[in-house]
N, C-alpha and C positions, 0 to 999 in steps of 0.2 A: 573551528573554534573562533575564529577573524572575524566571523557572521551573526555570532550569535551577544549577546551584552554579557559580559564578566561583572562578575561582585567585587566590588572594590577592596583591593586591600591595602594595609597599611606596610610601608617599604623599613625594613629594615636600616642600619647605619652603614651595614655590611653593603646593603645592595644599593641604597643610595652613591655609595662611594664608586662604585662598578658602571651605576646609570653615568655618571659626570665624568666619570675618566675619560670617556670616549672609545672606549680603546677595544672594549669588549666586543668579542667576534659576534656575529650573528646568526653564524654555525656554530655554538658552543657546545651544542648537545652531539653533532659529527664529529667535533671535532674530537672530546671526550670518546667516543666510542673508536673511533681509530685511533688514538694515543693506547688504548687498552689494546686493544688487537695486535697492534706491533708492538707492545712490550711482550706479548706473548710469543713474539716469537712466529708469526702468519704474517702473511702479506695482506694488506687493506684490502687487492680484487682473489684473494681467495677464496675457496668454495666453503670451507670451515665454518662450522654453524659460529656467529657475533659471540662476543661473549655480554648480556645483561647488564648493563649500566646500573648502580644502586639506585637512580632516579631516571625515571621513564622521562626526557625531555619532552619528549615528542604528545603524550596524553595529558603530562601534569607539568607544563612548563615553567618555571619562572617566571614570577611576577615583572622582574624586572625587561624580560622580551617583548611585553606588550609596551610596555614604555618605549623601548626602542623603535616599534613598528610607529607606534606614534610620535616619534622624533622623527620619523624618516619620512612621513607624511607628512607633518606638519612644513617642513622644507619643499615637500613635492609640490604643494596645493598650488605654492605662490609660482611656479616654473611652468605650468600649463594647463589648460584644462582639458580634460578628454575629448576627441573629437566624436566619437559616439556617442547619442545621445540617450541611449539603453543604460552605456556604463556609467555618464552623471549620473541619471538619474538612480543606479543602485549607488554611489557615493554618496551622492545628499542622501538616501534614504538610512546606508551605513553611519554616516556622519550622525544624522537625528537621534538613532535609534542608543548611540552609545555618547551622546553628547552628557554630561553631568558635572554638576558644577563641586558635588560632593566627594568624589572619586578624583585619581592623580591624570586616569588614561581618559575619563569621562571628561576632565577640563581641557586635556589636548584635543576631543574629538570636539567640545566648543570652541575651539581657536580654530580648527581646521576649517569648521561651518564659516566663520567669516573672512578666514583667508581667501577659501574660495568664493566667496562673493564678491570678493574684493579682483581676483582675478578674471574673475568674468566680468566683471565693469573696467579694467586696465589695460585687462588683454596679458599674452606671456610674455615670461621672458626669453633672454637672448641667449645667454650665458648661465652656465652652468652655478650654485650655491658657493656664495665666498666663504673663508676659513673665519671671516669675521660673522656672518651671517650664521653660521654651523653652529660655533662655539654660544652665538646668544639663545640658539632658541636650547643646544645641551645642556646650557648651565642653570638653566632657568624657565619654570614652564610660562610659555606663552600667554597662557589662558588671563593671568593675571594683568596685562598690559594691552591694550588695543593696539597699543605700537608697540614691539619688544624688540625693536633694534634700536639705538643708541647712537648719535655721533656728534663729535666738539667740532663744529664752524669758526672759525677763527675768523676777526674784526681786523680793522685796520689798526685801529688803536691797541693791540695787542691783548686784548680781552678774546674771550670766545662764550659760544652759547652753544648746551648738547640741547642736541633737536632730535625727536623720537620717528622714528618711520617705519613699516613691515615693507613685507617682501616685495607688495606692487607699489608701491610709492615712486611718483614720478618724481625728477626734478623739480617740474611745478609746483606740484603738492606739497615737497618739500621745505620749496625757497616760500609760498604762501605762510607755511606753519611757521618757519623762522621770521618772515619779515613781524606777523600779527605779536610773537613773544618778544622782541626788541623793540619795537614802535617807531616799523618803516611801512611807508606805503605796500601795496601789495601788486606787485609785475608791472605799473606805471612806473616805477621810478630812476627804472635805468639799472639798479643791483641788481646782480646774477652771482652765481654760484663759478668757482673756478675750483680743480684741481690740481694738485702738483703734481709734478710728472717723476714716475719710480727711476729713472738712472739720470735723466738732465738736474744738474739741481737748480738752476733758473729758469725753470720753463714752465709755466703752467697752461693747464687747457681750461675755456670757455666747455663747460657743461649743457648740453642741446635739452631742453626745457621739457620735451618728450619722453627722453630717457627715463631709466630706472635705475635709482637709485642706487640701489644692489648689482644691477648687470656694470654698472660705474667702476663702485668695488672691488669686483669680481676679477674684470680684465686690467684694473689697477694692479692687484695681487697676482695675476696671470704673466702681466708684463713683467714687471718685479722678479719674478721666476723664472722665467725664461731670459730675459736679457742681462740679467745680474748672477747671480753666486749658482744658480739652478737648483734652490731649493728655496723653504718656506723662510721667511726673516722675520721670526716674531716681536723683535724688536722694533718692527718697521709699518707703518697703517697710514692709510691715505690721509690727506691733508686739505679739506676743504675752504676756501678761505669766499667771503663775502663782500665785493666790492662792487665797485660802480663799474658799469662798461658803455652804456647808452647816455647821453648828455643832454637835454634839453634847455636852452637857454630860456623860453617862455615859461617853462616847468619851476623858475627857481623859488617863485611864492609859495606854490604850494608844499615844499622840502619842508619833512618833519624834521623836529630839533635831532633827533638818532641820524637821521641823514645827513643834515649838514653837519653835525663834529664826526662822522666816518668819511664824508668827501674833505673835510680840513685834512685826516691824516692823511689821503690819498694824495693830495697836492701835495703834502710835505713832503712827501715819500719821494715824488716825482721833483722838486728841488732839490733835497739830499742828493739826488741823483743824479743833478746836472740836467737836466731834463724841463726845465719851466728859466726862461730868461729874466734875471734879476741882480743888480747892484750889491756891494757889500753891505751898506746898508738898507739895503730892504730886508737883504738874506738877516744880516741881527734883530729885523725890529720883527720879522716872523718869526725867528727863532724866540724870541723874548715870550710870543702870543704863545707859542705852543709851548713852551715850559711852562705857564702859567695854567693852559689849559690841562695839562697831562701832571705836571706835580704841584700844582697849588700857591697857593703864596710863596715867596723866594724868603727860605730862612736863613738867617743870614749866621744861625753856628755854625752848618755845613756850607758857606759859601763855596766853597774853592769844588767840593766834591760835587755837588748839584749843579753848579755854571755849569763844568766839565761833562757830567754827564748831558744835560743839556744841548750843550756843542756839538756831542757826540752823537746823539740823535735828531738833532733839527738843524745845524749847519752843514750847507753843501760841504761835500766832500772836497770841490776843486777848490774852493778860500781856505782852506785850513793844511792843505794838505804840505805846503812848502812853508807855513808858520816856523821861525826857532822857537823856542822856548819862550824866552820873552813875548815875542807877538802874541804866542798862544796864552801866557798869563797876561794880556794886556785886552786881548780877546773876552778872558772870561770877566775880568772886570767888568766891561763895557757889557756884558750880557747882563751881570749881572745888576747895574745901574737902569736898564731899563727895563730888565725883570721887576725891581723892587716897586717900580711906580704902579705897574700892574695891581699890587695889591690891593686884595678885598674884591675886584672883579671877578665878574661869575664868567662860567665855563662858553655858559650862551650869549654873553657881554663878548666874548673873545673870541670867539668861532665866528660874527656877524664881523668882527671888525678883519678878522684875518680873510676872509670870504669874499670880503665888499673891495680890499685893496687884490685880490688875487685874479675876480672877475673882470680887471679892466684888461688885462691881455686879451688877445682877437680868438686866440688859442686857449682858451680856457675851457678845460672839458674835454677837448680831443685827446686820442689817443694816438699816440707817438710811437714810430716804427723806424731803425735805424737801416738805411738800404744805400746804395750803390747804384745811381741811372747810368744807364747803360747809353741812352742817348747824346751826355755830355760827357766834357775833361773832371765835373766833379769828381771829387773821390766819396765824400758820403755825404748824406742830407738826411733828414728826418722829412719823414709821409706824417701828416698829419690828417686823421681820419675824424671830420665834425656830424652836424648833423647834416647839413645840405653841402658840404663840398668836401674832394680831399686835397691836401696842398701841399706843395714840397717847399719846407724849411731850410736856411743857409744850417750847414752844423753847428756854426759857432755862436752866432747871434740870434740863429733862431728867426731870423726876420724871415718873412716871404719872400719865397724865388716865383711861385707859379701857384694857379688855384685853378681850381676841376670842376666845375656844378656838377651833381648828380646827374642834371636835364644834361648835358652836354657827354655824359660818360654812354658809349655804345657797347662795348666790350670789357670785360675785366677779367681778370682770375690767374691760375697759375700759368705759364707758358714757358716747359722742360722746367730750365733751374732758376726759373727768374719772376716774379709778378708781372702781369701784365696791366695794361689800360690803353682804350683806345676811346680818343674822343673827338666830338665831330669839328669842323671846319668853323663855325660859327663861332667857337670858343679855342680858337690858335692861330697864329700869325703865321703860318704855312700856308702855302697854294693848293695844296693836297685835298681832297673832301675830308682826310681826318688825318687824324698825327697817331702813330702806336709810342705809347713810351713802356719802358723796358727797369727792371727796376731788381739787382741781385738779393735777395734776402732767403735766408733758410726755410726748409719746404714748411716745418709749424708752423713761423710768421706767411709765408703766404698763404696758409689758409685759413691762418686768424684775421689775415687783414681781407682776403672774400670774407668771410662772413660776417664782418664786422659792418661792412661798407652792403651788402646785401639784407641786414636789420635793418640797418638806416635807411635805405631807398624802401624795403616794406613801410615801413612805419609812415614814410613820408606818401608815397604814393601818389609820386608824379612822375611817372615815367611813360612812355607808350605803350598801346597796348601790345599784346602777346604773350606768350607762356615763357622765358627760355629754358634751354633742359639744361639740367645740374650739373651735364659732364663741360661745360663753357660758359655758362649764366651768361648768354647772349640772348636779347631782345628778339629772338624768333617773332615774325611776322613782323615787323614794324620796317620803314624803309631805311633805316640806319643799321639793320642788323643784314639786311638784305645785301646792301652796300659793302658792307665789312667781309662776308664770304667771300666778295671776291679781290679782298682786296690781298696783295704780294706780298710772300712772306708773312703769312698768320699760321697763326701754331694750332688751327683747326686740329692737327693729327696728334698733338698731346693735352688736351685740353686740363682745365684746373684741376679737377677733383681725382681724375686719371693718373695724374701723376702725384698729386699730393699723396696719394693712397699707397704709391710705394714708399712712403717715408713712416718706418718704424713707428715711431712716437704719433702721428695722428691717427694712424689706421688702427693703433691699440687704443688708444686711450678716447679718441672722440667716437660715439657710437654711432654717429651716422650723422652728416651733412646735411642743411635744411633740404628737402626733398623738396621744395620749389621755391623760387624766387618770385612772390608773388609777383604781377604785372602792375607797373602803377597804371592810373588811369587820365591822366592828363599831362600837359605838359607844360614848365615854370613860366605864368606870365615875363617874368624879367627875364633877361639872359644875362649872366654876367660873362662879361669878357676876361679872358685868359690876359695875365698880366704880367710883368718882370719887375714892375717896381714894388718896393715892401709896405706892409700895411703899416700906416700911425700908430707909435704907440706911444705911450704916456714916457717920458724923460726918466721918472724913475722905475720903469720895467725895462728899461733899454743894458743891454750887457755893457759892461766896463771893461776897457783896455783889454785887462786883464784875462780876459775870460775868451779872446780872441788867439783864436788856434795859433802855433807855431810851428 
């Protein structure tokens, strides 16, 4: 009967309700006839003639079983395709023959037709169908949405956008569809896709652009399960958030206006945070931009309550934190005096002006890793990861201790419990052909900071030639990596990704590491030289007193 096309019929309220619960066996008609059997009083492997069921399941089945066969395909199509090419070809032909747009099980068997197209242009998946995946296409038939899955991307500015996707929908495909609906460039611009991580709650992963969607999902909700309570938490659904991760400084002309007011709330975020070097007042006259930008003109019957909030969201956390009471009403005042002049300025008046004083730090746009060098008495410093160098930050003042060219970096990645970097002689004040530096940070951040600094040198594509392999992202062939094997004490036997891989939270939640580090193809006309003294900055990006560790 699977083979042949059904007449359509129309579902009852009774059997609708049965289709959506989920719940309903798919042995119902077994299952019925041994519930009768043992209430009679015979064992289910008895010899004892069945006792007759009032409805033959088995020749007149319910309308609503073929529905379920077609929920349970319509899941299958996106997870593989068959390797024989006998059995495609009777799918497509099954698929055709019962495809109809007038019928319930005819519109599943046209969803199916294109899922499987779609899978055979994507390729399969990894992982098994998520509970979120399941429930969209149960509650709802497919047929009617080209994409029937659903998810809210979350903004920096605290807005979000649901973005539509089916089962083979890449990362790419996805972050393409959201940028074209918000009005961001499309994979030039540096934003990527990040998710939160099910038990850390500060942790998020960088989403590999290859991936799929739903395999994301999937081992989101897996992780979830297994490292947390050991069961489903319905209450609980992954959290995809949209920000910048790639910086280009020559790129800033081309930044659509949606771009640059979501890199404004990134920087803020990262001030809030201590995180970006600035005076008390810079921190108030950006805090003034961004009240202005996020609630509008400064009304002055909720004075006290909107400063406040204000404060609360765009002043660092370290100037306010030892405030008495007074300070802090003497705070919102003064917020509020140069909120008010603000008014009548537009959102793109005040994003250009907060942007234009932000980009004069040297460090604007990199990403900031807090670590521990193992080669100095330092206790901690910030890695700052740009597009052509990474550099090690004083913690307090943020000034430069040291800077890396990419062209100078031979080695990088994880090494046991620590990051590594080895760079060559040309760019270090040592005698040595190269310097290894050592750097403690937790295994997620060492494998955010490989891969972060492995984008960059792709994109850039000046490095020498050679392939390196994944498990060390070393310069294989080139005479710097050649050099490095032999050099004393390398952690050759635990290489980056080797050990990354035993840390819980990367190996669930990232689905796989870039599979190569492209080779660059040339090498940096300049070389800059490794240095101890700190780069110029402007008098009013410089930290105050106050901000200076004790």
């Amino acid at each position: 009967k699977q083979t042949s096309r059904h007449t359509g019929q129309k579902l009852g309220v009774g059997v609708q309700q049965l289709l959506l619960c989920a719940t309903q066996s798919l042995f119902t008609c077994d299952t019925q006839q041994g519930n009768s059997t043992q209430a009679n009083g015979s064992s289910p492997t008895s010899i004892q003639a069945p006792t007759v069921p009032p409805i033959d399941c088995k020749s007149n089945p319910p309308a609503y079983t073929f529905i379920q066969g077609w929920q349970l395909l319509s899941l299958a199509v996106s997870l593989f395709v068959p390797k024989n090419s006998r059995l495609l070809w009777y799918l497509k032909l099954h698929l055709s023959r019962n495809a109809d747009s007038k019928t319930e099980c005819g519109k599943y068997a046209a969803y199916c037709e294109r899922a499987l197209e779609r899978t055979m242009q994507n390729g399969g998946r990894e992982t098994k169908p998520s509970r979120m995946e399941v429930l969209s296409i149960l509650l709802k038939n497919p047929y009617h949405h080209s994409l029937p899955h659903a998810i809210p991307v979350h903004m920096m500015n605290s807005t979000y956008q649901v973005v539509s996707f089916d089962g083979s929908s890449t990362i790419e495909e996805f972050h393409s569809t959201l940028a074209q609906e918000i009005g961001c460039r499309d994979g030039t611009n540096g934003f990527t896709l990040f998710s939160d991580d099910p038990i850390e709650k500060d942790l998020e992963h960088y989403l590999d652009p290859q991936a799929k969607l739903c395999d994301v999902i999937s081992k989101w909700e897996t992780a979830l399960r297994e490292k947390g309570s050991g069961k489903f938490e319905n209450s609980r659904v992954i959290q995809l958030t949209y920000k910048n991760r790639l910086y280009w400084k020559h790129a800033a002309k081309l930044e659509t206006e949606k771009e640059r007011l979501l890199l404004c709330y990134q920087i803020n975020q990262q001030v809030v945070q201590g995180r970006f070097p600035l005076s008390r007042d810079l921190a108030l006259e950006l805090s003034s931009l961004m009240a202005q930008i996020d609630m509008g003109d400064f009304a002055a019957d909720k004075a006290k309550t909107v400063s406040l909030q204000a404060l609360d969201k765009f002043y660092p956390y370290r100037y306010r934190d030892a405030l008495t009471a007074d300070g802090l009403k003497e705070l919102q005042e003064l917020l509020a005096s140069k909120w008010s002049l603000l008014k009548g300025r537009s959102v793109v008046d005040c994003v250009r002006i907060y942007l234009t004083c932000a980009r004069k730090w040297p460090f604007f746009g990199a990403t900031l890793f807090q670590a521990k060098p193992r080669h100095s008495d330092q206790a901690m410093a910030w890695l700052a990861v740009s597009e052509d160098a990474l550099s090690v930050l004083e913690l307090s003042s943020m000034g430069s201790i040291a800077r890396y060219p990419y062209s100078s970096v031979m080695t990088f990645g994880g090494c046991q419990d620590d990051f590594m970097l080895v760079v060559s002689a040309e760019d270090t004040l040592a005698g040595s052909p190269e310097q290894k530096l050592l750097f403690a940070m937790s295994k997620p951040k060492i494998l955010e900071i490989t891969l972060l600094i492995a984008d960059y040198m792709n994109a850039l594509g000046h490095t020498l030639p050679g392939t390196p392999q994944m498990n060390t992202l070393t310069r294989n062939g080139s005479h710097r990596s050649i050099r490095s094997r032999a050099m004393p004490g390398s952690c050759t036997g635990t290489p980056a990704h080797n050990t990354l891989n035993s840390s819980s939270h990367a190996n669930t939640i990232n689905t796989h590491a870039h599979n190569t580090l492209t080779s660059h193809s040339h090498t940096l006309n300049s070389h800059v030289s490794h240095t101890l003294s700190s780069h110029g900055q402007p008098d009013i990006l410089k930290s105050t007193p106050d901000h200076q560790r004790r």
